[in-house]
N, C-alpha and C positions, 0 to 999 in steps of 0.2 A: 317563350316569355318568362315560364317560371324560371326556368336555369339562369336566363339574364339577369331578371330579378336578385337571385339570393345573388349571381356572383358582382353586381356591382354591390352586397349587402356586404358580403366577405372584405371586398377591394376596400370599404370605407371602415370596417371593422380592423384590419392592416393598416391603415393611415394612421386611426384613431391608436393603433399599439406602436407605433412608431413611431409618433410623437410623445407619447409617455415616454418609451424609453430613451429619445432623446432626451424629454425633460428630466431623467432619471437620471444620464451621465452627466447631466451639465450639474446640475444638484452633487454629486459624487465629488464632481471637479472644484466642488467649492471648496469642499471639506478637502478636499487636497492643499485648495489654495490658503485655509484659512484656520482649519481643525488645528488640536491643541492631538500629542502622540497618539492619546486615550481614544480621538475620533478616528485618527487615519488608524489606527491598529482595527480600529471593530470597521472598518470598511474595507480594509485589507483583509481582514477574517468570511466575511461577505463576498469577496471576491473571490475566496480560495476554497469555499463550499460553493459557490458557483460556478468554479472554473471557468471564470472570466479573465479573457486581456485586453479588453477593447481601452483599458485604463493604463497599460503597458508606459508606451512612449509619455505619460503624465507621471508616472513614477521615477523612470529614467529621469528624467528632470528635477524630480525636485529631490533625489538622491544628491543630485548635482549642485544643488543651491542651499539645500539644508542644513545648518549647523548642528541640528537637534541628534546626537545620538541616537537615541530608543526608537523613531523615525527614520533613520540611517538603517540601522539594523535592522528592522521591520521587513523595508522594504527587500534588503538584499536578500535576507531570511526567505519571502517570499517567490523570489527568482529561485533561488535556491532549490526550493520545493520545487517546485515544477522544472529542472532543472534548466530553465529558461536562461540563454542566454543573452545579451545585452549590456552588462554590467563590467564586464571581464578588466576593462582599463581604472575603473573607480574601482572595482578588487583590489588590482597590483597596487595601487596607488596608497592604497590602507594598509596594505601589507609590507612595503617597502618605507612608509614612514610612521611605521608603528610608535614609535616614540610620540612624534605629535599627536595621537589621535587618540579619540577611546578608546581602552581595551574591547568593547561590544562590540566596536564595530569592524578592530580583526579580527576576533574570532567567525563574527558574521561573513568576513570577505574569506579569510582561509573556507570553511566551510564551503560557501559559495564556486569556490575554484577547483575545487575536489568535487563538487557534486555536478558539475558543467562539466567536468573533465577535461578541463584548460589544461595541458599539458604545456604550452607557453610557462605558466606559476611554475615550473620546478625550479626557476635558479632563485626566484623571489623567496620559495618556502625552505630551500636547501640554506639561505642566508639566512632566514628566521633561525630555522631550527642550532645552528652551527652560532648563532649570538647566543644560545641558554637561557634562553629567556623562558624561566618553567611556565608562564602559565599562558605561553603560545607552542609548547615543545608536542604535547602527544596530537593537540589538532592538526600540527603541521605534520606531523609523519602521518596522520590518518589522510590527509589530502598527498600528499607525496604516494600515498597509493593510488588513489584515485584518479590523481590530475594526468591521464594518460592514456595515450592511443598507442595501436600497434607498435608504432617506430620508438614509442619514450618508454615502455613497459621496461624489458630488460635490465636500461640503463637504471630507473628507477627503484627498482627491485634490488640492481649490484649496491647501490648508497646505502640503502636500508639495513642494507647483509652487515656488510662494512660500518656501517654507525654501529649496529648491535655489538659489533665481533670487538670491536676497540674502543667504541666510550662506555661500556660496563655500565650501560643504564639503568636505571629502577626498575623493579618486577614489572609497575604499570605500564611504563615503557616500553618494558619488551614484549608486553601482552602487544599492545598498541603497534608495535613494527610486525610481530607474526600475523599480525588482523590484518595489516598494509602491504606486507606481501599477497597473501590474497585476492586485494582488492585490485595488484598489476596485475594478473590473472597472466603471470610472466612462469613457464615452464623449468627458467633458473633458476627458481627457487625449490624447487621440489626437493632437490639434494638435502637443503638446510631443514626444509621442514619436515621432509621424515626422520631427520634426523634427532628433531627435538620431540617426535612421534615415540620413537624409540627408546631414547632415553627417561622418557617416563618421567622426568622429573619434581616438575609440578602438576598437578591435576589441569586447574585453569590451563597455565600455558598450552599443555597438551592438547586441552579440549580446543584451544583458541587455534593452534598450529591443522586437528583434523577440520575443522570451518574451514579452513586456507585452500587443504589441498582439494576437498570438494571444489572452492571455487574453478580452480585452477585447472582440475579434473584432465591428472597427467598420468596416464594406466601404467606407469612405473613405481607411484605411489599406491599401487591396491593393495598388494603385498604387505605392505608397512600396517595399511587403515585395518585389513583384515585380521591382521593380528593385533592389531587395540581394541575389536570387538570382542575379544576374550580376553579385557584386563579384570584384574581384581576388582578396580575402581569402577564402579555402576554406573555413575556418570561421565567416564572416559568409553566404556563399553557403548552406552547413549549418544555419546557425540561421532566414537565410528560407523555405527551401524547410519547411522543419520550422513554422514558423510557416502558413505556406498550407495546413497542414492543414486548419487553423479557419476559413478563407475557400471559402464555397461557391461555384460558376459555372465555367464552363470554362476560361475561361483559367487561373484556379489549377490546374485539372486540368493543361492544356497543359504549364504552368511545372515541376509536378511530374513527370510523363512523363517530359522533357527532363530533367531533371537525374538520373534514372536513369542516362544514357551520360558522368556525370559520372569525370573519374577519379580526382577525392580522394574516397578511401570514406568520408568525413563528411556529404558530401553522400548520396554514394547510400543511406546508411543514413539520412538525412531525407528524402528520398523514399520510402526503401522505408516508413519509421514513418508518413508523412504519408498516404501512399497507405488504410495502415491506420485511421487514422483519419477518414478519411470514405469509407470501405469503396469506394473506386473500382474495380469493376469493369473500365473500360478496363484498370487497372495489372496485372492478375492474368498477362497474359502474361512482361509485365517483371516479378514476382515470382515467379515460375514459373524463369524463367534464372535472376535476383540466389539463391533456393534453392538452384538447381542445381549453378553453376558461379562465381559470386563465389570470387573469393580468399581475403576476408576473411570470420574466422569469425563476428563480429557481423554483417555484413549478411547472411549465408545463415540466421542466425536469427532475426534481425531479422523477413527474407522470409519465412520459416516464422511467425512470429506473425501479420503482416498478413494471409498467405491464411487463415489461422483467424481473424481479427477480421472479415474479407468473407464468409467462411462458405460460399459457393455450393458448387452439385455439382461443379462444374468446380475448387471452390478445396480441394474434399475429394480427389478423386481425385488433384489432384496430391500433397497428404499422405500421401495414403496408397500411393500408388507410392515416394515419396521413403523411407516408412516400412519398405516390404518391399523396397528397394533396400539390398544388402547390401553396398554399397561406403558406403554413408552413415554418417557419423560415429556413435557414440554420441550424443555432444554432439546434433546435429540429431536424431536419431532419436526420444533423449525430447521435443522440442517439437513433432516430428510427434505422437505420442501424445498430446501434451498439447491441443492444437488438436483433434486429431480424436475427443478426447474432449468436449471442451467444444463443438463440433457438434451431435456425436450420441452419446452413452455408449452407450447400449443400444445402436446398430450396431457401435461399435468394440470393447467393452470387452473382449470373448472373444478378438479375436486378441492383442491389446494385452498380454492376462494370457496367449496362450497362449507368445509371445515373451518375457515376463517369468519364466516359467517355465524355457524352455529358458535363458533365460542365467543363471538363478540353476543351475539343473543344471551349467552349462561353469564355473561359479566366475567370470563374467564380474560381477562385482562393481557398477561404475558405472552400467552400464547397466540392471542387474537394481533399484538400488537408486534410480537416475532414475525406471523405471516405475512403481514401485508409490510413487512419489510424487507421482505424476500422477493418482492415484483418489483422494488428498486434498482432489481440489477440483472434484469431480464426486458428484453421486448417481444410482445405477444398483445396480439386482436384481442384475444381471448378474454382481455382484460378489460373491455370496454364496456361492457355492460354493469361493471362493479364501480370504471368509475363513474356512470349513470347514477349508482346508485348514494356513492360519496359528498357529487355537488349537489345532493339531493338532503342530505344529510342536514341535523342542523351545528352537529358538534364540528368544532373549531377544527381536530385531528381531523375529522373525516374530509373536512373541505380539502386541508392541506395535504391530502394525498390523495386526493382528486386532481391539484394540480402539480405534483409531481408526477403522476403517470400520467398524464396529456401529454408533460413535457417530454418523457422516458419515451412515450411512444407516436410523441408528435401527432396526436389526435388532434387537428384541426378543428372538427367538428365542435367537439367544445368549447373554440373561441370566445363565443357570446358569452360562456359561462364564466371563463375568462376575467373576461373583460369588466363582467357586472363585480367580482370580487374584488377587481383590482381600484373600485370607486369606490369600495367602501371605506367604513371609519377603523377596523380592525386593521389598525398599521401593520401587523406581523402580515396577516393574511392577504392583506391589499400588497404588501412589500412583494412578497412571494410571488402572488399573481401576474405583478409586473413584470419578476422574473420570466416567469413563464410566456408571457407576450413575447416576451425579446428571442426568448430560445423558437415558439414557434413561428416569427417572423425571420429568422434566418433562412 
């Protein structure tokens, strides 16, 4: 009888949050139907910290009906982001009759069509770019990279060569076509771009040309990258080492190693990121020092992310030394927790929160407000007796991340508690709550 009890208690606690968050989209739907830019923008901002599309197909529409510019763009902007498609015919449609329309809202639908990877947009952005119209020219080569699958890469990639090679474009330009090479992650381009590796010309370019071949990461370019990590230029040395991340075999390891005892920290902070990214093992002792004892405060965190992206026992224990080492910054201390959360939660989370607690006691502000920022992006039980202690709380923060880790980790249990915030008169915290209804009614 008791289990029947509570669960017909739960079923009617569910109706009761699902009809809020119906009333909550119909209420949405108005401001769609009826908001001045300034509303739909901060409901669009609301949605996209919420990572909601139940609003999706309402938007679609009223793209579609809209005359309002800043509203036009908003929304595409927001497809955009997530690179959600749906929009892709109202894209082309802004981009082919650029003339009639706001400038915002092609540069909204270029963007859009590059970040979807509509490869359909190339003959639309290849006629943008080819009218000269400067202040549609570098967004459309930046999507001319992007708008592209398998089969468009190559071709995409030959235009770009060829634009560069014969209309003698402006510096920003050709930063902007060696960025768009890249971004086809087209192998026929590697010729051109070692080539502009090599020649050394500009710093920028160079640095923009080693970004490219990383993406591309074609082991015919090591050669070229490896010897830009011994240029004069600090910040050319910085972009190849940082580029050898993406090139697998030992000597990339080697080159990266070495540049660890570098002494512009630009470099040693692309060593320490490169090492991170192809989780080098060998590096964890030189990341273990760069942690320790670097000068600089970006490469000691830097160090602290890479021993979390390699992950081993050995890359945990030093975090978690660094972490109970009380001469250690704040600043490091949260990306120890943060790393040694995304590990292991369930091993760490209890001292994590038991530290988070004493320095919310000392009024240690930063610190206290770093950690419990760091279970935003973890799931773990372990964390349920903290948020006990949050809805219990009577400050506004504490509630509000009470209901953000229910939601994180889908604690049902705390429905009720839920529920009672989401009636109250604190619009932020009632707004929140409702969120959270909706997410753990899904």
């Amino acid at each position: 009888m008791h289990l029947s009890r509570f669960s017909r208690m739960l079923w009617a606690l569910c109706c009761l949050c699902c009809a809020a968050v119906l009333g909550a989209q119909d209420a949405e739907r108005d401001v769609l139907r009826y908001g001045t830019d300034n509303e739909i923008s901060e409901l669009i901002k609301t949605l996209k910290n919420d990572k909601r599309d139940g609003l999706d197909n309402d938007l679609v529409e009223l793209v579609r009906i809209t005359k309002n510019p800043a509203i036009k763009s908003q929304i595409i902007g927001f497809f955009a982001s997530r690179e959600k498609a749906g929009l892709e015919n109202d894209a082309i449609s802004l981009i082919e009759n650029n003339e009639d329309v706001e400038s915002v809202n092609v540069l909204a639908a270029i963007d859009y069509v590059g970040k979807i990877k509509y490869s359909a947009a190339q003959q639309s952005l290849r006629e943008l770019v080819e009218a000269g119209e400067e202040r549609y020219l570098n967004a459309a080569i930046r999507a001319i990279g992007m708008a592209n699958n398998e089969a468009s890469a190559d071709a995409s990639a030959a235009y770009l060569i060829e634009y560069y090679e014969t209309k003698n474009p402006l510096e920003e330009t050709q930063r902007q076509i060696v960025e768009a090479l890249g971004e086809t992650r087209s192998k026929k381009t590697t010729e051109f771009l070692t080539g502009i590796i090599s020649q050394n010309e500009r710093p920028v370019l160079t640095m923009t040309a080693l970004a490219a071949v990383a993406k591309i990461n074609d082991d015919s370019a090591l050669d070229t990258v490896s010897t830009a990590a011994a240029s004069k230029d600090p910040n050319v040395r910085a972009a190849a080492v940082e580029a050898l991340g993406s090139f697998p075999g030992s000597d990339a390891d080697k080159t990266i190693l070495d540049a660890f005892r570098d002494s512009h920290y630009k470099t040693r902070l692309a060593a320490v990121k490169a090492a991170g990214t192809r989780k080098l093992n060998d590096a964890v002792p030189y990341l273990k020092f760069r942690a320790e004892k670097d000068q600089v405060p970006a490469v000691q965190d830097e160090a602290a992310r890479s021993l979390g992206a390699i992950g081993s026992a050995e890359c945990s224990d030093i975090l978690e030394k660094l972490f109970d080492e009380k001469k250690t910054s704040d600043r490091l201390k949260i990306i120890c927790a943060e790393m040694l959360l995304a590990i292991n939660a369930d091993r760490y989370a209890e001292k994590i929160i038991a530290v988070f607690q004493e320095a919310k006691r000392l009024n240690q502000r930063p610190l206290s407000n770093g950690l419990i920022t760091t279970f935003g992006k973890v799931k773990t039980d372990r964390v349920r007796p903290l948020v006990e202690r949050l809805f219990a709380s009577k400050e506004a923060g504490d509630k509000a991340w009470a209901l953000e880790l229910t939601a994180q980790n889908k604690f049902t249990n705390f429905l009720p508690e839920v529920q009672r915030l989401a009636s109250e008169q604190n619009s932020g915290i009632a707004r929140k709550a409702r969120e959270v209804q909706e997410k753990l009614s899904q």
